[in-house]
BALOBA-1460 file (C-alpha; in Angstrom, 3 decimals):
// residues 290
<rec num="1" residu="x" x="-43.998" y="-74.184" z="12.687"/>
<rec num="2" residu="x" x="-42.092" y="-72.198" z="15.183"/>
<rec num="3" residu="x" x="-39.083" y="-71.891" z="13.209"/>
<rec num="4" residu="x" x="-42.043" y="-70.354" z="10.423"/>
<rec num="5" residu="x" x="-42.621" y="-68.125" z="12.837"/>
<rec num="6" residu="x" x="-39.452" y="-67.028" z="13.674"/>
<rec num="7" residu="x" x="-38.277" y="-66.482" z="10.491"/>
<rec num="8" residu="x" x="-41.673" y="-64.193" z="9.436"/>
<rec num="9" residu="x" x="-40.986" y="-61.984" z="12.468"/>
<rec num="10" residu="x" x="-37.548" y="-61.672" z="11.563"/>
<rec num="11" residu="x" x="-38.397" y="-60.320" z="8.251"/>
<rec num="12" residu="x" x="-41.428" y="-58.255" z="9.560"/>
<rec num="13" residu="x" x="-38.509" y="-56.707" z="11.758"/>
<rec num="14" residu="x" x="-36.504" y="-56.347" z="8.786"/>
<rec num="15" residu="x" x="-38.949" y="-54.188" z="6.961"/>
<rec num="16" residu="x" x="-39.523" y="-51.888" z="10.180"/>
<rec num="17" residu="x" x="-36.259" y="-51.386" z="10.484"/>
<rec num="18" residu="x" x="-36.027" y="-50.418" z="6.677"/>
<rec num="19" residu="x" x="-39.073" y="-48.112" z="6.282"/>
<rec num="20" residu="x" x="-38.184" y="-46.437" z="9.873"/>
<rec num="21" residu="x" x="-34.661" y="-45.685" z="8.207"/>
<rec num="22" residu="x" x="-36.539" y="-44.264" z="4.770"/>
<rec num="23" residu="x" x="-38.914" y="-42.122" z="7.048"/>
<rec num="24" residu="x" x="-35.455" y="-40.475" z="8.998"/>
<rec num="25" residu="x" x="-33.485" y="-40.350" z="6.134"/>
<rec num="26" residu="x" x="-36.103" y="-38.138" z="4.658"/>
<rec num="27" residu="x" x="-37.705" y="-36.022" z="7.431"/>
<rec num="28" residu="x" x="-34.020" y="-35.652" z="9.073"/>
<rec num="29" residu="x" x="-32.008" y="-32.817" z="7.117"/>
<rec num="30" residu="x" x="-28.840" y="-34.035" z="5.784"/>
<rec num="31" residu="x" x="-25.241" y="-33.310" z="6.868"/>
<rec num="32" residu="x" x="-24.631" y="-31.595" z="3.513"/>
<rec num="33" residu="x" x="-27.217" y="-29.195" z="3.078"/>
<rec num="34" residu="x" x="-26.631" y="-28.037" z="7.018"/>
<rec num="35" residu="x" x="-23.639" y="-27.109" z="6.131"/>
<rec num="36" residu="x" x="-24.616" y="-25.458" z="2.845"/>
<rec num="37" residu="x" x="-21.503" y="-23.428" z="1.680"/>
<rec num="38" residu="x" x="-22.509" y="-19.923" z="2.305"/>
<rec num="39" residu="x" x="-22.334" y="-16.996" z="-0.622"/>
<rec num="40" residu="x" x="-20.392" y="-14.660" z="-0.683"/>
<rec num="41" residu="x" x="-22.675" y="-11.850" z="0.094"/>
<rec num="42" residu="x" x="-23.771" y="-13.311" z="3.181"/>
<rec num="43" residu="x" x="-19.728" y="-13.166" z="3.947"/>
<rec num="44" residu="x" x="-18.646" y="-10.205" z="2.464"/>
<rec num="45" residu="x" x="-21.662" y="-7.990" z="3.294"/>
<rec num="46" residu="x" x="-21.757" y="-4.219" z="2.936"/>
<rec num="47" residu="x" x="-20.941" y="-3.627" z="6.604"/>
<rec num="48" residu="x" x="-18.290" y="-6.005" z="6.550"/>
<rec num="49" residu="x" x="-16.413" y="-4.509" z="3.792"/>
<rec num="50" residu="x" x="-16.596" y="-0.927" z="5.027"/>
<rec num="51" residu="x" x="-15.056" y="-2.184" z="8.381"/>
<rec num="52" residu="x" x="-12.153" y="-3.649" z="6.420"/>
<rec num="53" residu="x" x="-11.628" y="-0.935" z="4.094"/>
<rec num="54" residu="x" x="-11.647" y="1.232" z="7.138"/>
<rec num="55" residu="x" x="-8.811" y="-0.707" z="9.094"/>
<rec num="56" residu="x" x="-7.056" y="-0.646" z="6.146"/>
<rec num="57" residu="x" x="-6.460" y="2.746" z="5.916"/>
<rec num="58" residu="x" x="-6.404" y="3.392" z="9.194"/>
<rec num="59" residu="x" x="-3.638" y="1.267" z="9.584"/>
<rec num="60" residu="x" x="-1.795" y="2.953" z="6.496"/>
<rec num="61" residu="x" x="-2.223" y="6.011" z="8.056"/>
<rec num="62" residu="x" x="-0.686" y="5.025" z="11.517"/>
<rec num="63" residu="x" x="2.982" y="5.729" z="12.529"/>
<rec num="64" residu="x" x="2.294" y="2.005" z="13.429"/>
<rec num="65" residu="x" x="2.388" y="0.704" z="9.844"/>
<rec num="66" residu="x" x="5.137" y="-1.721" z="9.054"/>
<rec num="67" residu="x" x="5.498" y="-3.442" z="5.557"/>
<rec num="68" residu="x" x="5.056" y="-6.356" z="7.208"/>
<rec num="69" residu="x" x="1.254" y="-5.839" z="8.701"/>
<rec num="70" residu="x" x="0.766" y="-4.174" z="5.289"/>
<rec num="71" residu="x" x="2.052" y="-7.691" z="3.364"/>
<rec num="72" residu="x" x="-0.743" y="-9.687" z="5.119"/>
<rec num="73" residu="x" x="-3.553" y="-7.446" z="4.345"/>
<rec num="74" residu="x" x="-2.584" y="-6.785" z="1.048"/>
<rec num="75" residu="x" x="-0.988" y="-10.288" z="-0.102"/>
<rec num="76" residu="x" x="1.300" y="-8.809" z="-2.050"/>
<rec num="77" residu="x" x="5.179" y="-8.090" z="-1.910"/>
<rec num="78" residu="x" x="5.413" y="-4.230" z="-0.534"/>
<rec num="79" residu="x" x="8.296" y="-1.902" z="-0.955"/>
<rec num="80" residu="x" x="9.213" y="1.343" z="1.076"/>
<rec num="81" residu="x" x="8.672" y="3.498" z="-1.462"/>
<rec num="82" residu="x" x="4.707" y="2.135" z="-1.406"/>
<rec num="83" residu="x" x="4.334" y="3.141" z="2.211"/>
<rec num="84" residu="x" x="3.764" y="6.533" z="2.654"/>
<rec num="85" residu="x" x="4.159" y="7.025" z="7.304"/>
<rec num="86" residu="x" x="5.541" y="4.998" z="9.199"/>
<rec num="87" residu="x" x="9.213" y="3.702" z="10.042"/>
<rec num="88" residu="x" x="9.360" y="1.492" z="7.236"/>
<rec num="89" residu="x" x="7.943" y="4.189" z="4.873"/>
<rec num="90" residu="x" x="11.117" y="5.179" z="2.347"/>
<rec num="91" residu="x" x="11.055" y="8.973" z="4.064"/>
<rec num="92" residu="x" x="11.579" y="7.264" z="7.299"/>
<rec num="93" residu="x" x="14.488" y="4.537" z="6.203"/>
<rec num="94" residu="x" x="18.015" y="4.747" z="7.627"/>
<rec num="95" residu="x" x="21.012" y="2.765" z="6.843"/>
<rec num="96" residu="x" x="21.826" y="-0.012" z="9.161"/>
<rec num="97" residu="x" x="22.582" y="1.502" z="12.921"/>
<rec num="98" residu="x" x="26.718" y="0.515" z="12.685"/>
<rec num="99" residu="x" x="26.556" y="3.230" z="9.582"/>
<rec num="100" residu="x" x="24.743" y="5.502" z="11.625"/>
<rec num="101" residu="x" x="27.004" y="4.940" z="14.333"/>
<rec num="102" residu="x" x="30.584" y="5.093" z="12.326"/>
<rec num="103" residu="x" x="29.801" y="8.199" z="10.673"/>
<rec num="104" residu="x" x="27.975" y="10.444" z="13.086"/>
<rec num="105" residu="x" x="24.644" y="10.231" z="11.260"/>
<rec num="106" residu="x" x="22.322" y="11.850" z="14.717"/>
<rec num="107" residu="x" x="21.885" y="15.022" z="13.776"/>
<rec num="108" residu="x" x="20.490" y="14.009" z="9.750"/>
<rec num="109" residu="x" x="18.561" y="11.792" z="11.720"/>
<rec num="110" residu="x" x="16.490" y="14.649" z="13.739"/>
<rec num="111" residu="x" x="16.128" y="16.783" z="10.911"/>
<rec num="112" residu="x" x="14.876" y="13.513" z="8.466"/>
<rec num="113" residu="x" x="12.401" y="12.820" z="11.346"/>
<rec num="114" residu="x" x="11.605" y="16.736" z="11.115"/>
<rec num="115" residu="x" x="10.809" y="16.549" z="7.086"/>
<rec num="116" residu="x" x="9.102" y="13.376" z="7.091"/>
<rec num="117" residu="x" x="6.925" y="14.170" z="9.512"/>
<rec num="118" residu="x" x="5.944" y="17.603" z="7.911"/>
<rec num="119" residu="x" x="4.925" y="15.621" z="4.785"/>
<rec num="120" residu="x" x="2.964" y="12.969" z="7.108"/>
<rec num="121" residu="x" x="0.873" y="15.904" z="8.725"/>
<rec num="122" residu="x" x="-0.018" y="16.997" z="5.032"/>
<rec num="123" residu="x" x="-0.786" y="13.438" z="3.765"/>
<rec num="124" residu="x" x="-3.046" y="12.880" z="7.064"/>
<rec num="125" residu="x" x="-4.664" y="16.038" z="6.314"/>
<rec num="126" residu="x" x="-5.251" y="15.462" z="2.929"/>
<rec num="127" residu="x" x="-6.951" y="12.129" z="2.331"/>
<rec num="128" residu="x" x="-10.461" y="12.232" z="2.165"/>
<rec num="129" residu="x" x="-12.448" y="9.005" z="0.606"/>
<rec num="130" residu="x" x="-16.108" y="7.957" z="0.151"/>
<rec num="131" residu="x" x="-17.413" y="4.524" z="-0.230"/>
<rec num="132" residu="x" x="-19.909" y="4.182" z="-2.966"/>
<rec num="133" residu="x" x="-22.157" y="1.487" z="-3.653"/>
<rec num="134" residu="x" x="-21.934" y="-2.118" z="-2.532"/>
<rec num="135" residu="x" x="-23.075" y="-3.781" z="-5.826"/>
<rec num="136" residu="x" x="-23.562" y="-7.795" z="-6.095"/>
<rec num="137" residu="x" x="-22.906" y="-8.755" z="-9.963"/>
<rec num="138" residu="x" x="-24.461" y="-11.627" z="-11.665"/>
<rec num="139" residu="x" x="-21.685" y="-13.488" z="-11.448"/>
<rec num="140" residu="x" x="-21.631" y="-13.420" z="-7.209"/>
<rec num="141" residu="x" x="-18.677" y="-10.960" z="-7.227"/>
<rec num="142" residu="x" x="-18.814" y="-7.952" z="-4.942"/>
<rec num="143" residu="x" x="-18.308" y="-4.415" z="-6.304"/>
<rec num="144" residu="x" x="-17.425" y="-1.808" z="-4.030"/>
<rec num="145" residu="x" x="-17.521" y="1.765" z="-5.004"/>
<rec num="146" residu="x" x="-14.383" y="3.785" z="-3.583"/>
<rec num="147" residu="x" x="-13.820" y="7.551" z="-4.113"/>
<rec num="148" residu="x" x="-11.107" y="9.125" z="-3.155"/>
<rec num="149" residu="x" x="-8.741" y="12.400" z="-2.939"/>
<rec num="150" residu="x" x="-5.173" y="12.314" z="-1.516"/>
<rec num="151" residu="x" x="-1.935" y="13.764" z="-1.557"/>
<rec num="152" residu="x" x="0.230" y="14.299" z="-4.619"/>
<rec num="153" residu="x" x="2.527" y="11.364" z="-2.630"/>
<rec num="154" residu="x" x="4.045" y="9.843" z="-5.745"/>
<rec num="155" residu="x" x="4.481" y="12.990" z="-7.617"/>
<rec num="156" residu="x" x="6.395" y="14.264" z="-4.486"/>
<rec num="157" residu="x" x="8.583" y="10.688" z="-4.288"/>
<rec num="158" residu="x" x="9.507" y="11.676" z="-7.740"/>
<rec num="159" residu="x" x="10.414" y="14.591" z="-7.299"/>
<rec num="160" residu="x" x="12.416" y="13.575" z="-4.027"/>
<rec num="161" residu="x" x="14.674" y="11.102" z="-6.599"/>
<rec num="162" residu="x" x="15.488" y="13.375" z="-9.373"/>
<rec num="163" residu="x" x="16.779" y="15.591" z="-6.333"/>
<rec num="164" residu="x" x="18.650" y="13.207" z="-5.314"/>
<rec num="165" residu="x" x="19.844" y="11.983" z="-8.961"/>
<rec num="166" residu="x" x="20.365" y="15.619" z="-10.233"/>
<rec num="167" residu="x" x="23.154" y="15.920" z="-6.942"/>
<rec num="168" residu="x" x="24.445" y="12.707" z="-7.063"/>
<rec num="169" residu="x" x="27.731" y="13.770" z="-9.710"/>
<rec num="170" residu="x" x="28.386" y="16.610" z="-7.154"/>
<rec num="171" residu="x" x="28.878" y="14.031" z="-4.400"/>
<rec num="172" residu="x" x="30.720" y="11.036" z="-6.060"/>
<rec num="173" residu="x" x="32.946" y="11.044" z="-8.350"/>
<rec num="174" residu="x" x="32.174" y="7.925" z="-9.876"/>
<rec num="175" residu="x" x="28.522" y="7.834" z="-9.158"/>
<rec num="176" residu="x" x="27.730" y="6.431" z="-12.394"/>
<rec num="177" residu="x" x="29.206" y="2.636" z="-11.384"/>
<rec num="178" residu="x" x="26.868" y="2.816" z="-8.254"/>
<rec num="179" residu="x" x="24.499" y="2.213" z="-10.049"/>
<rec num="180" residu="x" x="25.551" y="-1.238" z="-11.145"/>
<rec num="181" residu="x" x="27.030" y="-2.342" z="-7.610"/>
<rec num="182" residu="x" x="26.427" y="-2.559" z="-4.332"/>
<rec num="183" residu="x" x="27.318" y="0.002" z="-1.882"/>
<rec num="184" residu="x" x="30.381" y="-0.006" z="0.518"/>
<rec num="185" residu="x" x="29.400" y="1.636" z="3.723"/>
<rec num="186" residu="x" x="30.961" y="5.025" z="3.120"/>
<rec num="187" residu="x" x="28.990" y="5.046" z="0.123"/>
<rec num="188" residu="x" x="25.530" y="4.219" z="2.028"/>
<rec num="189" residu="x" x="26.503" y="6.966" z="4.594"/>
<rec num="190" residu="x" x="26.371" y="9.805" z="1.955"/>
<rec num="191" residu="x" x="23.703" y="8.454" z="-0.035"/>
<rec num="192" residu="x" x="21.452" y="9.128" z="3.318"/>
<rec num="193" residu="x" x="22.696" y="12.809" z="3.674"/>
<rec num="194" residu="x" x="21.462" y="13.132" z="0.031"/>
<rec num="195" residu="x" x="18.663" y="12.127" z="0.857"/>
<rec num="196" residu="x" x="17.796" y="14.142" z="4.285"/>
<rec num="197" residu="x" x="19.451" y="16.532" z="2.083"/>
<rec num="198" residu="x" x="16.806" y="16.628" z="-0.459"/>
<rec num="199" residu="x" x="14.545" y="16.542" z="1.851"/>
<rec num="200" residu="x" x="15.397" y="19.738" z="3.327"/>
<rec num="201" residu="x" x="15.285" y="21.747" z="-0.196"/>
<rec num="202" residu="x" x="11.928" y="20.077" z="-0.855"/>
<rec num="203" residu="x" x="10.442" y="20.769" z="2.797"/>
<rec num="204" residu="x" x="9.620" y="24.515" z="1.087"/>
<rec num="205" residu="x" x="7.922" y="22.623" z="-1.522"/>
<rec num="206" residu="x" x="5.429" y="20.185" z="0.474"/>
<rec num="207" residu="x" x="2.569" y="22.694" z="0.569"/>
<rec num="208" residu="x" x="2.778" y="22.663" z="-3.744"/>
<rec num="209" residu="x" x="1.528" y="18.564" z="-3.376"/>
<rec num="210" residu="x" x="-1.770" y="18.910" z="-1.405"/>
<rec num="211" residu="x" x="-4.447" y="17.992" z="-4.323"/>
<rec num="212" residu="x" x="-7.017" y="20.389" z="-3.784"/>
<rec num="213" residu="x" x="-10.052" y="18.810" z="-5.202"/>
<rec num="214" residu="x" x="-8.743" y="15.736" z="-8.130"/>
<rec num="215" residu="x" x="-11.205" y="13.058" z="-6.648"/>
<rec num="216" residu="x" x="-10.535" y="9.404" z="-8.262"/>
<rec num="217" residu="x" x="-12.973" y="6.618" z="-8.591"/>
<rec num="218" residu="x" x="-12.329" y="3.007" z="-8.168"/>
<rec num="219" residu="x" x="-13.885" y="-0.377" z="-7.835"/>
<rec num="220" residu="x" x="-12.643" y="-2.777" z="-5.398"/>
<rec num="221" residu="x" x="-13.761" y="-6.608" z="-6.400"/>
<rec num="222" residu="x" x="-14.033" y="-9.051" z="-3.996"/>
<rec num="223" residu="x" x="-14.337" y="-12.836" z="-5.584"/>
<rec num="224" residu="x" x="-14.473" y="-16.384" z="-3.984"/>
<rec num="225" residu="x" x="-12.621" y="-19.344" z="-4.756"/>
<rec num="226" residu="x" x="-13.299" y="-22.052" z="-2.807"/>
<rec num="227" residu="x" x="-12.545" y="-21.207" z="0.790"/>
<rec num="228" residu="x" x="-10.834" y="-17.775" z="0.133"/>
<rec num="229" residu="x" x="-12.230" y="-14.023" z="-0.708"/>
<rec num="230" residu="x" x="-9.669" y="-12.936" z="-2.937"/>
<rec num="231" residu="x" x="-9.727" y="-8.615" z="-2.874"/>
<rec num="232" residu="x" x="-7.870" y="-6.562" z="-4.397"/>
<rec num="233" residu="x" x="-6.461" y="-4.457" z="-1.653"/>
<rec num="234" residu="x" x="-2.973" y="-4.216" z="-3.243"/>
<rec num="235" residu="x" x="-4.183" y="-1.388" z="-5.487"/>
<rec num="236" residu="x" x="-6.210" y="0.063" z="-3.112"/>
<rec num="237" residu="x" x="-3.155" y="0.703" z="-1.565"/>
<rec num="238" residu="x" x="-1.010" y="1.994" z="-4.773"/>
<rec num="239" residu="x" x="-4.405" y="3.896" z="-5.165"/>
<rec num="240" residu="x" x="-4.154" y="6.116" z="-1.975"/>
<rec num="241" residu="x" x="-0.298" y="6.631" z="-2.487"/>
<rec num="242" residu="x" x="-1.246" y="8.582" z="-5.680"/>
<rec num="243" residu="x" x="0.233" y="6.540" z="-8.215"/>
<rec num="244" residu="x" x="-3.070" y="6.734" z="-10.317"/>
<rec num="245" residu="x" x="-3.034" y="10.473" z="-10.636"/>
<rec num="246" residu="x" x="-2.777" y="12.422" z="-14.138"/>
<rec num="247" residu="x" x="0.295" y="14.386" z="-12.822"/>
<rec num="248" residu="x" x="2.087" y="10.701" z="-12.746"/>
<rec num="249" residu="x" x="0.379" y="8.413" z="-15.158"/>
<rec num="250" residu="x" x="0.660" y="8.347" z="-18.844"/>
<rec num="251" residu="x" x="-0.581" y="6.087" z="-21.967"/>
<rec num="252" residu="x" x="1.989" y="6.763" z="-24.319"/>
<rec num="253" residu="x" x="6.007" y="7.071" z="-24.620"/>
<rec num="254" residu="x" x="5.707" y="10.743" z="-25.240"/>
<rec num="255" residu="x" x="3.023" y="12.023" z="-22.556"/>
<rec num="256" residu="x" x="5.889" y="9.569" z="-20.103"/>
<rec num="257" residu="x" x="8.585" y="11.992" z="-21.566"/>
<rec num="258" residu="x" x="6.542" y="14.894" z="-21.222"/>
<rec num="259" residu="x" x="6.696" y="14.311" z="-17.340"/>
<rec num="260" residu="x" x="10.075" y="13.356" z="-17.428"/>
<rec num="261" residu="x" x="10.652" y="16.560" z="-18.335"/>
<rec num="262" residu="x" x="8.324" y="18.262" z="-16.300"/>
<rec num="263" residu="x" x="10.163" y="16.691" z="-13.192"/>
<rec num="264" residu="x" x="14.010" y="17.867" z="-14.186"/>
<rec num="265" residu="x" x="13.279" y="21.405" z="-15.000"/>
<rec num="266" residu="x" x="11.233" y="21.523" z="-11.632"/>
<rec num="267" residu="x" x="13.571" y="20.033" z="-9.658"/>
<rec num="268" residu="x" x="15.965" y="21.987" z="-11.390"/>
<rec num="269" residu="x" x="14.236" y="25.540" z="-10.237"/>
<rec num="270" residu="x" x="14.527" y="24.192" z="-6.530"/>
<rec num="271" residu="x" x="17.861" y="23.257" z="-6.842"/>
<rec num="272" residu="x" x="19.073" y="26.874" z="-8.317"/>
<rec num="273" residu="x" x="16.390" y="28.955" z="-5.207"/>
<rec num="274" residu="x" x="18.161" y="26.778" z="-3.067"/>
<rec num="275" residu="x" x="21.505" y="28.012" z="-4.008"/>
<rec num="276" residu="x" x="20.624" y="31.457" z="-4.112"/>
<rec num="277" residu="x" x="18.814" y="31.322" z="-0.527"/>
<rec num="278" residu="x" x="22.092" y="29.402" z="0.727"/>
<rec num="279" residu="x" x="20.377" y="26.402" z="1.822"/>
<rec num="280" residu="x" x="22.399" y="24.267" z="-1.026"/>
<rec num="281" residu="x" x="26.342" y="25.028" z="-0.977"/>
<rec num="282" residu="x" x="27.160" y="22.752" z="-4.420"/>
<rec num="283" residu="x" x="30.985" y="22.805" z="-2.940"/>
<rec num="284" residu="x" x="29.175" y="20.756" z="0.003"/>
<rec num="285" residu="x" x="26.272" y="20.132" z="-1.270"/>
<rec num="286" residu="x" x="25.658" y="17.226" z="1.517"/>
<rec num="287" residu="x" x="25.750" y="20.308" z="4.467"/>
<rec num="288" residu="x" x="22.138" y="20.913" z="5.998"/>
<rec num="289" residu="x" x="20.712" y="24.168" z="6.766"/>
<rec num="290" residu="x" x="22.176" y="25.566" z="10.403"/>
């Protein structure tokens, strides 16, 4: 009889134990839906994104910019030529400091820093940018509205290179193989005059870049996938530098000619002022301005 008993109250206990587990399991939320994977809205709110678009450009904007900080932010591979202040920015570049050593490169050096940083008080001056709309599509993406005006940077850059190209025969004498090789030293050394050389004939030209009112719009998407907000912040970035303007973009193979040869007879009506105003000596054409 005892054992009878023994074995009911086991049972009884048994079923306590069972229903008291049933009544937790479903009055005590579960570990999954505490940690409910969040949207991205509630991540990526409006506030949010106009802090980061605001660092952003603050930071591309900063003497402190490196293509390195820029890399992270925009997870993407970043040239010199895409920065537009800063050290690593290509108006900034030097060769390596044994060439600038070797071949008495100091005083190209001060009036580089001189040129660059004329066109860096323009750009500064010159950006202006509105953030639209924070729109959340059906699909969960985020859709920011960006506005934006800023300085004729690329068109400028262009117009830096064909300098430099248009000189190039009147400083090597085989400057057609450089093309196809790499550099000796000597080589590197001039290359850099040209270039704080063209810089100095297009310092009386910086004021003809400032885009007076061409505003551009763009949307910036943010998606998620999984753990990650992918953004497109990479062409945020080739937005500001102006590569997106009509005065450097083109559809076809003619309107791309049609620029091309916009560019040489403008750089071309530089080059001949500057020889008559005897800033540009073509018999040393690599000789700055005393």
């Amino acid at each position: 009889m005892k054992k009878k008993v023994i074995v009911v109250c086991i049972i009884l206990l048994g079923i306590s134990l069972l229903v008291g587990g049933v009544l937790i399991s479903v009055f005590t939320p579960s570990s999954d839906s505490s940690k409910k994977e969040k949207k991205l809205k509630d991540i990526q709110t409006e506030q949010v994104t106009k802090d980061e678009i605001t660092g952003y450009i603050e930071l591309l904007y900063s003497d402190k910019a490196t293509i390195e900080d820029v890399k992270k932010i925009a997870d993407a591979d970043i040239s010199g030529d895409m920065l537009f202040i800063g050290n690593d920015s290509y108006l900034r570049q030097t060769p390596s400091n044994k060439i600038m050593t070797q071949y008495s490169l100091g005083e190209y050096k001060k009036k580089q820093d001189i040129y660059a940083s004329n066109v860096e008080k323009l750009m500064r001056k010159n950006l202006d940018y509105q953030l639209g709309k924070h729109i959340v599509s059906e699909e969960g993406d985020i859709v920011q509205k960006f506005s934006y005006r800023t300085y004729y940077y690329q068109l400028y850059l262009g117009d830096l290179n064909q300098l430099i190209s248009t000189l190039m025969p009147n400083v090597f004498e085989d400057y057609s193989s450089m093309l196809v090789r790499e550099l000796n030293d000597e080589e590197l050394a001039k290359m850099y005059q040209l270039k704080v050389k063209a810089l100095e004939i297009l310092n009386d030209y910086i004021n003809n870049y400032v885009n007076e009112n061409e505003v551009v719009s763009f949307d910036l998407i943010y998606k998620k996938q999984g753990d990650k907000i992918v953004q497109d912040y990479f062409s945020l970035l080739m937005q500001l530098n102006g590569s997106f303007y009509q005065n450097v973009s083109y559809q076809t193979a003619d309107e791309e000619q049609a620029l091309i040869s916009d560019r040489i007879a403008r750089v071309q009506g530089m080059i001949n002022a500057a020889i008559n105003n005897q800033t540009l000596d073509m018999a040393n054409p690599l000789q700055l301005k005393k």
